[in-house]
C-alpha positions in Angstrom: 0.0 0.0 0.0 1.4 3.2 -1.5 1.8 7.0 0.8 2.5 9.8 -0.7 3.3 13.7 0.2 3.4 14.3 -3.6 1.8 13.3 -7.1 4.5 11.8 -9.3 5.6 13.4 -12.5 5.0 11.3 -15.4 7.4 12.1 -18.3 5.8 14.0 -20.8 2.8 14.9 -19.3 1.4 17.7 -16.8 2.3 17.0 -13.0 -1.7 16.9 -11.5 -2.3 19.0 -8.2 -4.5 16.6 -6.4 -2.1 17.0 -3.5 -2.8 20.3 -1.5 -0.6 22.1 0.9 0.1 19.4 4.4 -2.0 16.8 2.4 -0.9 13.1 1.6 -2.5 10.3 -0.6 -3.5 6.8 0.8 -3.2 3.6 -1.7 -1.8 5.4 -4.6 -0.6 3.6 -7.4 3.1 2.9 -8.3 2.8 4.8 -11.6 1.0 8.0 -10.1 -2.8 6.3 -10.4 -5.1 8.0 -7.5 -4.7 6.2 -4.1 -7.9 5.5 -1.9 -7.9 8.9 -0.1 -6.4 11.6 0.7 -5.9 12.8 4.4 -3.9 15.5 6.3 -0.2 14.6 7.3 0.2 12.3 10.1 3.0 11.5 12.0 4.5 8.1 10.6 3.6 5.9 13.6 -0.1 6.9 12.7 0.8 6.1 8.9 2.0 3.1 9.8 -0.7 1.3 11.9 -3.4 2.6 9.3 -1.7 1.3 6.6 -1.1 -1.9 9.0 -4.8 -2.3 10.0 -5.7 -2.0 5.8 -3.4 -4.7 4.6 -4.2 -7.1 7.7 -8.0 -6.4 7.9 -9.6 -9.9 7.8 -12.4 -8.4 5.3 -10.6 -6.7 2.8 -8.5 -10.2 2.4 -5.0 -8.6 0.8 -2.4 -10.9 3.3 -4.0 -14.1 5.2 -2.0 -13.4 7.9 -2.8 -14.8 11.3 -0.6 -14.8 14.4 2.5 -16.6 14.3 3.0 -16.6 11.1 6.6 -15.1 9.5 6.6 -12.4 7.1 8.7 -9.5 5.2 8.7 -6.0 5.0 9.9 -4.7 1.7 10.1 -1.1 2.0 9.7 0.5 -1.7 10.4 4.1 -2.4 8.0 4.6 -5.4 10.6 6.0 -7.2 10.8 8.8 -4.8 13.4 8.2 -2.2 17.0 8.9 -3.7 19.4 5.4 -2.8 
């Protein structure tokens, strides 16, 4: 599940201002696509168990995780965090 404090830049086309001032994006796409919402800025704990509770909420189904169980955190930049 994608954050983002800014709208990516795709080349060759208009930058889009869906983003306003202390505003980030929820669920966003890796190439720019609209995320599920968009909220003020939280601090990152906050970010963190939100985006936590969406990936491991038994109804929405994205990871069958139950307790116990090992797993991975890959921590992706979007193209956005310099090495």
């Amino acid at each position: 599940m994608g954050v983002a404090l800014s709208v990516c830049a795709l080349p060759g086309q208009v930058a889009s201002d869906r983003l306003g001032r202390e505003k980030m994006e929820l669920g966003l796409g890796v190439h720019g696509e609209p995320g599920a919402s968009v909220v003020d800025i939280q601090p990152v704990d906050a970010v963190v168990s939100h985006v936590l509770q969406q990936i491991l909420n038994p109804e929405a189904n994205y990871v069958p995780i139950t307790r116990g169980n090992s797993v991975v955190l890959m921590v992706n930049g979007l193209g956005g965090t310099p090495l």
